[in-house]
C-alpha positions in Angstrom: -110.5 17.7 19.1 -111.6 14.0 18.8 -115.0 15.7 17.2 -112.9 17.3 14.5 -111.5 14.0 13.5 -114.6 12.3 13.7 -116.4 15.0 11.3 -113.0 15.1 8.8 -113.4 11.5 8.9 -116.8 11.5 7.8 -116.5 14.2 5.8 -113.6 12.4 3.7 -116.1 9.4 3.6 -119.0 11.6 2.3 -116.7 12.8 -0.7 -116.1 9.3 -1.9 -119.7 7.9 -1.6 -120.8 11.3 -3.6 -117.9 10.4 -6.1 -119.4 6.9 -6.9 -123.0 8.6 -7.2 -121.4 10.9 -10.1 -119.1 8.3 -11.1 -119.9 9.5 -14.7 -118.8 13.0 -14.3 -115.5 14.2 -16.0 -112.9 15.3 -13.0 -112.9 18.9 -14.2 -116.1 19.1 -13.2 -115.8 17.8 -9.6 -112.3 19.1 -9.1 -113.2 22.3 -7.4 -115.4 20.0 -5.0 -112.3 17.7 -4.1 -110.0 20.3 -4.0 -112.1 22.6 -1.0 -113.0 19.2 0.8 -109.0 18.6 1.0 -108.4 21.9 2.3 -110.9 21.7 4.2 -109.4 18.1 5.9 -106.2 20.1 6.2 -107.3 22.7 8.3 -109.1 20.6 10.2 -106.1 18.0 10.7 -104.0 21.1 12.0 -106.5 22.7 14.2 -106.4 19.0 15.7 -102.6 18.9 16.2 -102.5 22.7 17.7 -105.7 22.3 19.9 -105.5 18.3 21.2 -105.2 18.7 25.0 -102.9 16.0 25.1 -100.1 15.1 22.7 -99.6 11.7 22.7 -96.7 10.0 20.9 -97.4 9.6 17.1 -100.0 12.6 17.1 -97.9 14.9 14.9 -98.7 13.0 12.1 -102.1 15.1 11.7 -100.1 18.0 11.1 -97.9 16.9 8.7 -100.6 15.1 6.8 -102.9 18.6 7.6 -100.0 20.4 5.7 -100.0 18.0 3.0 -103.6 17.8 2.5 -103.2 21.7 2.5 -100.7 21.8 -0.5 -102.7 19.1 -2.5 -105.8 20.8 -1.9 -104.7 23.9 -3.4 -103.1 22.3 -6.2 -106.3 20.4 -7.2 -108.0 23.6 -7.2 -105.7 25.6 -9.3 -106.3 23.1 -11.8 -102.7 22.0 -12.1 -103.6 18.1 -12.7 -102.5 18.6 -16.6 -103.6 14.9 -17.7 -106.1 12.4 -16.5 -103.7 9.9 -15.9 -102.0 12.3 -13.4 -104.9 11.9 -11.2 -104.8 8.3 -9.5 -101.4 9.2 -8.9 -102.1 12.2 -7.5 -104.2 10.9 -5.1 -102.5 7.9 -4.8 -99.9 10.0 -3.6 -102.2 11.3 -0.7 -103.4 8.5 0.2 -99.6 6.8 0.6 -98.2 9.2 2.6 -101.3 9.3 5.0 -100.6 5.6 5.4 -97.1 5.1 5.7 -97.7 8.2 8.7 -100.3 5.7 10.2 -98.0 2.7 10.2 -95.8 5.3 12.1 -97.9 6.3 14.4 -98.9 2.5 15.2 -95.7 2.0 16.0 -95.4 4.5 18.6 -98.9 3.3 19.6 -96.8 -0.3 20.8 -94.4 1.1 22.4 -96.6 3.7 24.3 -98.6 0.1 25.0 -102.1 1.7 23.4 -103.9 -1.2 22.5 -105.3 0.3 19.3 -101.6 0.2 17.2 -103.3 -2.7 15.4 -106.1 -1.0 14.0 -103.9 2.0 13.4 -101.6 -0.5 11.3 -104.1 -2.3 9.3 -105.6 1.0 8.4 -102.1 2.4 7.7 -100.8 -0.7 5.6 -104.6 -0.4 3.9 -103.9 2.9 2.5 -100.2 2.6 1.4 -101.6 -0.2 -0.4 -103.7 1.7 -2.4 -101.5 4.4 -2.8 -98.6 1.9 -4.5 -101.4 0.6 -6.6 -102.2 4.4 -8.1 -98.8 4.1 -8.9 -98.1 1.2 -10.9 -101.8 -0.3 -12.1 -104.5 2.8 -12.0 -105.8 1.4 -14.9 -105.5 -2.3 -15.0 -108.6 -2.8 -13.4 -110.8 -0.6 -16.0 -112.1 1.6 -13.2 -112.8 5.2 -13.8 -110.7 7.8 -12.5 -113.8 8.8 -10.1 -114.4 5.3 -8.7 -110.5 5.7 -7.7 -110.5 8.6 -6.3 -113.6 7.7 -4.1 -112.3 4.9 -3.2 -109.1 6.6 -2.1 -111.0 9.2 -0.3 -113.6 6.4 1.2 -110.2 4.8 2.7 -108.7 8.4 3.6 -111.8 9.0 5.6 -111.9 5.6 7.2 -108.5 6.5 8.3 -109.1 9.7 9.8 -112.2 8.0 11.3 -110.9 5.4 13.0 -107.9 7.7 14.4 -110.9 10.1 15.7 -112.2 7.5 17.7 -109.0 6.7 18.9 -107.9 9.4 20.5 -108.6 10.6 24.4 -111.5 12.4 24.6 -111.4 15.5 27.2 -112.3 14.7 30.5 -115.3 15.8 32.2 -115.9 16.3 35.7 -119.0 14.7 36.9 -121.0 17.0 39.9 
């Protein structure tokens, strides 16, 4: 399962490096895009919660954020994002809830003593940073809505990344 967070990961990563390489686009246009790569993170976030060999303490957070993903995904893709001022926060709003779930998951990360809680933190208090900016100043800085949103999905996927690596891998007998 640690494969399947590494690939959403860079998946998620991908997304936001090919958002600032069409950075000139109109969202309509790459909205169908963003929406199937979500879903597609979603899925993958839950098959890694049902399938992990080991649950370890702060690991349900890829299925809530799977769900979530899953419910966002679909609404970008039904083209329910009315204004383009709706969409920082929309994704905002993804990328805030993944991050407050990481500063969660940190926490149980200290008191299971895994020495990885502070990169788990930074990463989480990264992302809720972001996603309280989309709310209050998506515009202050003059950047287009598709710089932000590859930027939130660049930090998304740094996020999944890092949590990928994190995680036990399956051990393997050695004959």
């Amino acid at each position: 399962m640690r494969f399947l967070a590494i690939v959403t990961g860079l998946v998620l990563m991908t997304t936001g490096i090919w958002l600032f390489a069409n950075r000139g686009a109109i969202f309509v246009n790459l909205a169908f895009v963003l929406g199937c790569v979500m879903i597609f993170a979603g899925v993958l976030s839950v098959l890694i919660y049902l399938f992990a060999p080991v649950k370890q303490e702060g690991f349900g957070w890829f299925l809530a954020e799977g769900f979530f993903a899953l419910i966002l995904g679909g609404v970008v893709l039904s083209n329910q994002l009315v204004t383009d001022s709706m969409i920082p926060i929309f994704f905002g709003m993804w990328i805030l809830f993944g991050g407050v779930l990481r500063v969660v998951a940190s926490l149980h990360f200290v008191m299971a003593k895994n020495n990885s809680w502070i990169v788990t933190l930074l990463l989480g208090l990264l992302s809720a940073s972001a996603g309280v900016y989309a709310f209050f100043n998506h515009i202050t800085l003059g950047l287009s809505i598709i710089i932000l949103t590859g930027i939130y999905f660049l930090i998304q996927g740094a996020n999944v990344l890092a949590y990928g690596v994190i995680l036990p891998g399956k051990k393997r007998e050695m004959r």
